[in-house]
C-alpha positions in Angstrom: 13.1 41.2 -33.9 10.6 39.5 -32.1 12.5 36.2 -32.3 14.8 37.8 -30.0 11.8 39.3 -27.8 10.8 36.3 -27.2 14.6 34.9 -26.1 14.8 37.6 -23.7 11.4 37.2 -22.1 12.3 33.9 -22.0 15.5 34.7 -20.2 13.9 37.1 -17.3 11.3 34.3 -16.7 14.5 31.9 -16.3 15.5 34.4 -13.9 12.5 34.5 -12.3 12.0 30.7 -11.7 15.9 30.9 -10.5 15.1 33.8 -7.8 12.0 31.7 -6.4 14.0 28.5 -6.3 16.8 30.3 -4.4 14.4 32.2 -2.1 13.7 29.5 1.1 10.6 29.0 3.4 11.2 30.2 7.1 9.7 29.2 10.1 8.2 32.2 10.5 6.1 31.6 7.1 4.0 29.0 8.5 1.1 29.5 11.3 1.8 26.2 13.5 4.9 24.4 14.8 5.8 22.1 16.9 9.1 20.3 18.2 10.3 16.8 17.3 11.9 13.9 19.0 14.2 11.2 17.4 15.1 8.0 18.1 17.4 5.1 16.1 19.7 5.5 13.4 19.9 8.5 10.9 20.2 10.4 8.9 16.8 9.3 7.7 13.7 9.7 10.5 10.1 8.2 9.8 7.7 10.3 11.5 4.2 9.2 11.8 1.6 12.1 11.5 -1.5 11.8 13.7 -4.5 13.2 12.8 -4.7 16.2 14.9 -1.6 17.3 13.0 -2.5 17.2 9.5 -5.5 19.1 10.7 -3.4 22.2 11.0 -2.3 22.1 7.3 -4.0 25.0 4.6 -4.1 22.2 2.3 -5.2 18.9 2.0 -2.6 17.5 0.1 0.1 18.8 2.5 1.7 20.9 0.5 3.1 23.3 3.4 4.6 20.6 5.9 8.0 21.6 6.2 11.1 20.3 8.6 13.4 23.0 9.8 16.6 22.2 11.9 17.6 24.6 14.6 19.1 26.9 12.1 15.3 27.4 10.8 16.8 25.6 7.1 14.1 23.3 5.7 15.4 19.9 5.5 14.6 17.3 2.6 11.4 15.5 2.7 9.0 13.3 1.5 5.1 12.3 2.1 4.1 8.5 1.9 0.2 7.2 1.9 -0.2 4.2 3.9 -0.8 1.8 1.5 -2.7 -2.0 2.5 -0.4 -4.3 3.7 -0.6 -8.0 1.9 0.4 -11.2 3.9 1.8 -14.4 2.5 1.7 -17.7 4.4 3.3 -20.8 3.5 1.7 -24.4 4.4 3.5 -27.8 4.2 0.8 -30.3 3.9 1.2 -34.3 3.7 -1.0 -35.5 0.4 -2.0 -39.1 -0.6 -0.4 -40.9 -3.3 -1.4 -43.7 -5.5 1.3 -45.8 -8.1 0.6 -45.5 -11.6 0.8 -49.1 -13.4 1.6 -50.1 -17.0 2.3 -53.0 -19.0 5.9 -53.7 -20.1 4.8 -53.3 -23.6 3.5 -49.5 -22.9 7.0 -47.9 -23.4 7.1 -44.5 -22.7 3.3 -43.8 -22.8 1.4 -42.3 -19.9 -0.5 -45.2 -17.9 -4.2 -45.3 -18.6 -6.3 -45.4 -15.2 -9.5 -46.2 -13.4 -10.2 -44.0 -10.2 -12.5 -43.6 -7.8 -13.0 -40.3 -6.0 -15.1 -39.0 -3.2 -17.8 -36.5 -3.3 -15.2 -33.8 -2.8 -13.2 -35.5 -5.4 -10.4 -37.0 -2.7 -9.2 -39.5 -4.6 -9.9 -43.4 -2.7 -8.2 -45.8 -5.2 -6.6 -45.8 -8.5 -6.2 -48.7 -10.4 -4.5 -49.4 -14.4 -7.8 -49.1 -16.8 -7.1 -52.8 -18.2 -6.5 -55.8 -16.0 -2.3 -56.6 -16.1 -1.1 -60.1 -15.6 1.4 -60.9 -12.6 4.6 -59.8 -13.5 3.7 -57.5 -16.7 2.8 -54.2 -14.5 5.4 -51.8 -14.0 5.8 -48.7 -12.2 5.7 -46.2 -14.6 5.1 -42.9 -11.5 2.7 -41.7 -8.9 -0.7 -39.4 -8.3 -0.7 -37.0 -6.2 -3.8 -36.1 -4.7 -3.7 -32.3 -4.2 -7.7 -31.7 -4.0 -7.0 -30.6 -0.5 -4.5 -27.7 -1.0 -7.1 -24.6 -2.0 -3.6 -22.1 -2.6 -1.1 -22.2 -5.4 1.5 -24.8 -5.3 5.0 -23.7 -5.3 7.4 -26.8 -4.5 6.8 -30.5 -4.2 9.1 -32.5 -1.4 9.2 -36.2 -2.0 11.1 -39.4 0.1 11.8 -42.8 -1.6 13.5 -46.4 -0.2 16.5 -46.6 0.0 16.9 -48.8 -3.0 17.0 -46.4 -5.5 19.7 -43.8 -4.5 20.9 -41.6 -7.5 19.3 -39.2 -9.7 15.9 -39.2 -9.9 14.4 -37.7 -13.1 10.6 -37.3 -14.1 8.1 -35.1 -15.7 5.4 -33.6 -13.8 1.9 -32.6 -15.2 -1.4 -31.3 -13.9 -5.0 -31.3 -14.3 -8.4 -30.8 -12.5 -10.2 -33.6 -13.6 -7.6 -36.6 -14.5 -8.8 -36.0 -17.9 -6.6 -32.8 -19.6 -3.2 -32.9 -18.6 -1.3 -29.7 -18.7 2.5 -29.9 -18.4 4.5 -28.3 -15.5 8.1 -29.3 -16.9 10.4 -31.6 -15.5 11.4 -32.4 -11.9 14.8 -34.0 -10.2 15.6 -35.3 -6.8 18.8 -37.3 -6.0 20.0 -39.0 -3.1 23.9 -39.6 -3.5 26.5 -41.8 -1.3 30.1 -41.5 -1.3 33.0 -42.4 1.3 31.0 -41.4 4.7 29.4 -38.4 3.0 25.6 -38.5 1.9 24.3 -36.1 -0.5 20.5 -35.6 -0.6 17.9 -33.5 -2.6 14.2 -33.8 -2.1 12.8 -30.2 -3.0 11.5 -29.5 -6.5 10.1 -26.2 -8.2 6.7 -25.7 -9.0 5.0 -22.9 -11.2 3.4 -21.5 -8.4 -0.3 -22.5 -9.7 -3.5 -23.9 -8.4 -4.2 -27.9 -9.4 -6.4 -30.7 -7.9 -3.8 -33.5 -9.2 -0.2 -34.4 -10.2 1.3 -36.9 -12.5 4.8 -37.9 -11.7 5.8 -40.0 -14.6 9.9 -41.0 -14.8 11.5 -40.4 -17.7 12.8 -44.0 -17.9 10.4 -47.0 -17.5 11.0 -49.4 -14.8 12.9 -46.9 -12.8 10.7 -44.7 -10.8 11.1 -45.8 -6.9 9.2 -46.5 -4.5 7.7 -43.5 -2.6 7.4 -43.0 1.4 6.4 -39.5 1.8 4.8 -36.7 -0.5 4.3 -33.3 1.0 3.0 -30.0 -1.2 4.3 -26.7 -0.1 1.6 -23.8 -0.9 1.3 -20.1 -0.3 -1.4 -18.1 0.2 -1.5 -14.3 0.0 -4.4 -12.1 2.1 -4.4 -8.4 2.2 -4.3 -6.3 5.8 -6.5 -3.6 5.6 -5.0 -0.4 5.6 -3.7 2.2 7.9 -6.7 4.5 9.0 -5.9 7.6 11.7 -9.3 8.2 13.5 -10.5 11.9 14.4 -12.1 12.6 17.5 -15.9 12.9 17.9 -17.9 15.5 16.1 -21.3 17.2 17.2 -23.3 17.5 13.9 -26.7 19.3 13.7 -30.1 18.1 12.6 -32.2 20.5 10.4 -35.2 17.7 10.4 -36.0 14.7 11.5 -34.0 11.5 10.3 -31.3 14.1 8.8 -27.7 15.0 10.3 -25.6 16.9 9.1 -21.3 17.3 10.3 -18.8 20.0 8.8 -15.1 18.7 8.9 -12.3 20.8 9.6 -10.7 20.9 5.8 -11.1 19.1 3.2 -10.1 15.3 3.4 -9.7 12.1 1.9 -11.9 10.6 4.6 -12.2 6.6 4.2 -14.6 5.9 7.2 -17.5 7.2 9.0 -18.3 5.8 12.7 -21.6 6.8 14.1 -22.1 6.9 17.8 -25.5 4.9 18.6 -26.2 5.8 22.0 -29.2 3.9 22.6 -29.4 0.0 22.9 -32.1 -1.6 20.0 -31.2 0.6 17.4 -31.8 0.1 13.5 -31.7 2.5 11.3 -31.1 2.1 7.8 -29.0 5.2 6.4 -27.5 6.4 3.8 -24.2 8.7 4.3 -23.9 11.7 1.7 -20.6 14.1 0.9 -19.6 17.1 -0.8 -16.5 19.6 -0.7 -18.7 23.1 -0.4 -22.0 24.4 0.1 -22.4 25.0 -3.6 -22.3 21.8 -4.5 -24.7 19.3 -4.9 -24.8 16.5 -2.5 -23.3 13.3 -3.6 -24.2 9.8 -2.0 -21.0 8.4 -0.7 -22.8 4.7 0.6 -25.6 3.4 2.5 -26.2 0.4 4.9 -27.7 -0.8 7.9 -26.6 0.9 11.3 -27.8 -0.9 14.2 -26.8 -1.7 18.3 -28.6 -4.5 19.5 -28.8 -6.7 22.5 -28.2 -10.3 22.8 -27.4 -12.7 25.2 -26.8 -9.6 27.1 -24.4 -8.1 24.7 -24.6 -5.1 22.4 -23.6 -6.2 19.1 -23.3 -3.0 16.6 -22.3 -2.0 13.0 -21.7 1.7 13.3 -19.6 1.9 10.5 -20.2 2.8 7.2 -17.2 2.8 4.2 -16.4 6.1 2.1 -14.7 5.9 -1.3 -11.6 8.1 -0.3 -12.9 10.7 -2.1 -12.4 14.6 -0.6 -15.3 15.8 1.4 -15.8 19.0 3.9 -19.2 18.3 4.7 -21.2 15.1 5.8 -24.8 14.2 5.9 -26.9 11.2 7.4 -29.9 10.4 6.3 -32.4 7.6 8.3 -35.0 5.8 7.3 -37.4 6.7 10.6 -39.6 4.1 10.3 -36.4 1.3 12.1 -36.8 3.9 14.9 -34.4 6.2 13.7 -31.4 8.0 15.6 -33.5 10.7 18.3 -34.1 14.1 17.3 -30.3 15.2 18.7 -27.7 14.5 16.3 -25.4 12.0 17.0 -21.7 12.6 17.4 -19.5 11.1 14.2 -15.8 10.1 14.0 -13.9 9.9 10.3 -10.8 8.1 9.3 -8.0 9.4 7.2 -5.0 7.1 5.6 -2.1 7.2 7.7 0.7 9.5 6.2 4.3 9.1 6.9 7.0 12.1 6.4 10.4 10.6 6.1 12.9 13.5 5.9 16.9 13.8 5.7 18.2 15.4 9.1 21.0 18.0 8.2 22.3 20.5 10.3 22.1 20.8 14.0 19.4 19.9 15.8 16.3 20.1 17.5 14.5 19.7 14.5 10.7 21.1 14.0 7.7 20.3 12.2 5.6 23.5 10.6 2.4 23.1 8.9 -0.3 26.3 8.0 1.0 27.9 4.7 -1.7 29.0 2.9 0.8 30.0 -0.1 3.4 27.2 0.3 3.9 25.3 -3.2 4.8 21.7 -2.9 8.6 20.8 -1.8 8.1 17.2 -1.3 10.6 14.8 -3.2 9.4 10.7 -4.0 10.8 8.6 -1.7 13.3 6.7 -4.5 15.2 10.1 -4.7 15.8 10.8 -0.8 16.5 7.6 0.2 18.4 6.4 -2.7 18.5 2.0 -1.8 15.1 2.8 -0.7 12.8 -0.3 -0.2 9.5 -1.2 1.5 11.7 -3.0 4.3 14.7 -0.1 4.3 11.7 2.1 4.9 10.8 0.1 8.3 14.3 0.3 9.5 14.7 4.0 9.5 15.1 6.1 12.7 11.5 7.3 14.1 10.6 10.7 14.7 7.6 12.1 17.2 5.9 14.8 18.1 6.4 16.1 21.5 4.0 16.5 23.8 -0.1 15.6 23.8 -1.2 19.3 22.0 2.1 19.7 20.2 1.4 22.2 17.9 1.1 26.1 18.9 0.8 29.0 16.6 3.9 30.7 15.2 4.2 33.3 18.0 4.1 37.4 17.0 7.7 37.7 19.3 9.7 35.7 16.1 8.3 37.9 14.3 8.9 40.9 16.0 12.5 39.6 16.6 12.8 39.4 12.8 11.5 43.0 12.4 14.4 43.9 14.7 17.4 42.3 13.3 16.6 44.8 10.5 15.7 44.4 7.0 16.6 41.7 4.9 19.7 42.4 2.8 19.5 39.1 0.5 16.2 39.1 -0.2 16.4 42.7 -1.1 19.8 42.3 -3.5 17.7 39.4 -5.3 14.9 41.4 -6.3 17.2 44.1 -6.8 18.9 41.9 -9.9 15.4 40.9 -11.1 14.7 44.5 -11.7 18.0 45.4 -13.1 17.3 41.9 -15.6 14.1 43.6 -16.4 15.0 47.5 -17.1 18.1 45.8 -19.6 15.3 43.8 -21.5 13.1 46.5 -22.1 16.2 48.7 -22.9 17.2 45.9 -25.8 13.1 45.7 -26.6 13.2 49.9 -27.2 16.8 50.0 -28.7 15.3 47.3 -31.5 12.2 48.8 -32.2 13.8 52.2 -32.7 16.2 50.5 -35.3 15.7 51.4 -39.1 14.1 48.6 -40.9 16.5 47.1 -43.2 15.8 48.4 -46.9 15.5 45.3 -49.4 
């Protein structure tokens, strides 16, 4: 018996989750909205929120930002933190190179050497470790001299006389002191002639690591040729800082002297502090503090050294002070007064946010409109993989754009839609759904009395 209690709460709580998932968010549900403009190719629109926006959301993860198209449906969306940006740059640099020598007698073995290098450990000569006689040396390869090149090397470009045309085959090693040699595999160029047409490969693959020297030793003795050009290709890789959205100035208050204090408009992830130094010779050693509530204890966020001096007759200035990303309500300054410290008026402070991007899937008829303030509103957001389904970091850029119209876009949902929805009379789906929720819970506690009223079965 209460193996099939259980099936049928399970079954009205089904139901349940079925009605709420059919049940849809209206414009009406949400306290500010505000129109949108789109431009480029759709379906798909990338709409950049600005700060003043994501201000009017209940909740800081924006949870209740909705899209609805004319017919007020709620279109398909998803949120995307602006994440830092990383750079890659590619240098082609010309390097030194130095023959490597070896007896006739050596075979295939690697060609001991004398060098001399400079104090940064440029190499200036290399000669064979034991003296050769005339005729007896052959070239066995080349050094490359790659102390220069401070990035990972990811392909080698060489140029040879003429008087060697063919394939070109030869192992290729590294090392950092021309002591340990560490192997990087085999290279191959070729230069090819045949009828008028000329054939030529110069480029080889390299691992993509850091080294201070390369051995270029041919596979067969007496073969390698004579080099006129040697050039490393490297890459580098430096991050962009990310996205930040700036607020606009806020008046804090100062209870005492060297201590401010700032109250946010919500919660945030806040990433930044600026701190307005009105005066010129201004030092003030600080330390910035943060905490969600009132009821909580104060938690130092960073500290440094603000200052706006003059020099040269310029202000120079560090006003800014890092913040962990952590989420925050309430801000508080504290000054070491003995620099000076910041007046007895507290200054005004500006915070930064990450950027966030909604992309959303325009269906329906247009004009479309962006809703935010839903205290209630449960998150509806789908990852970016699923509603753009090629999605990549590159298809993301090339989506259609979507703004916000107007400089102070967003306005309260008025009292007339609402009124106009009282009007139309009541709502006859809404009504029928929780009418067959009821009906799905009167027949479950009809089976729950018909089973307990049941004789127990006599063994």
């Amino acid at each position: 018996m209460s193996s099939k209690l259980s099936l049928g709460w399970l079954g009205a709580v089904s139901l349940c989750v079925a009605l709420s998932a059919v049940a849809q968010d209206k414009p009406g549900d949400f306290k500010s909205q505000a129109p949108l403009t789109l431009s480029g190719e759709g379906p798909w629109y990338r709409l950049e929120l600005p700060l003043d926006v994501l201000l009017q959301a209940s909740q800081a993860d924006l949870r209740d930002v909705r899209v609805f198209n004319a017919a007020g449906e709620p279109q398909a969306y998803a949120l995307a933190r602006q994440q830092a940006q990383t750079r890659e740059q590619q240098n082609l640099t010309e390097v030194k190179w130095f023959p490597l020598y070896s007896s006739a007698q050596a075979g295939d073995s690697s060609p001991s050497v004398r060098v001399q290098s400079g104090a940064n450990g440029t190499l200036v000569e290399v000669q064979p470790a034991t003296q050769l006689e005339a005729g007896e040396e052959v070239l066995r390869g080349w050094l490359l001299d790659a102390s220069g090149i401070k990035a990972p090397l990811q392909q080698l470009l060489l140029d040879w006389t003429s008087e060697r045309d063919g394939f070109q085959r030869f192992s290729i090693e590294a090392s950092d002191d021309l002591q340990h040699w560490q192997s990087w595999g085999d290279g191959q160029v070729a230069r090819l002639s045949f009828a008028d047409e000329r054939i030529e490969q110069h480029e080889v693959a390299l691992p993509g690591q850091s080294a201070r020297y390369l051995r270029l030793l041919w596979n067969t003795p007496q073969s390698a040729p004579v080099l006129t050009s040697a050039q490393l290709q490297s890459s580098s890789t430096s991050s962009l800082p990310s996205p930040l959205v700036w607020s606009q100035p806020l008046r804090g208050t100062s209870a005492k002297a060297g201590e401010y204090t700032w109250q946010l408009p919500m919660g945030l992830n806040v990433e930044r502090v600026r701190i307005d130094l009105k005066e010129a010779n201004t030092l003030a050693p600080a330390t910035l503090y943060g905490r969600r509530d009132s009821s909580l204890p104060w938690q130092t966020l960073n500290n440094g050294l603000l200052y706006r001096l003059t020099q040269n007759g310029q202000d120079v200035q560090q006003n800014e002070l890092q913040v962990p990303g952590q989420t925050v309500q309430q801000l508080k300054l504290t000054v070491d007064e003995r620099g000076g410290g910041l007046g007895g008026e507290a200054p005004t402070l500006a915070f930064a946010v990450r950027g966030t991007q909604l992309v959303f899937l325009a269906r329906g008829a247009g004009p479309y409109t962006l809703a935010l303030g839903n205290p209630s509103a449960v998150a509806a957001n789908l990852p970016l993989t699923t509603l753009i389904p090629d999605y990549s970091p590159q298809r993301l850029k090339e989506l259609g754009q979507a703004k916000v119209e107007g400089a102070t876009p967003l306005t309260p949902a008025t009292a007339t839609a609402a009124a106009g929805a009282v009007a139309a009379g009541p709502d006859w789906k809404k009504i029928g759904l929780w009418a067959v929720l009821l009906l799905g819970v009167l027949a479950l506690a009809g089976m729950a009395v018909s089973l307990l009223r049941k004789p127990a079965a006599k063994s």
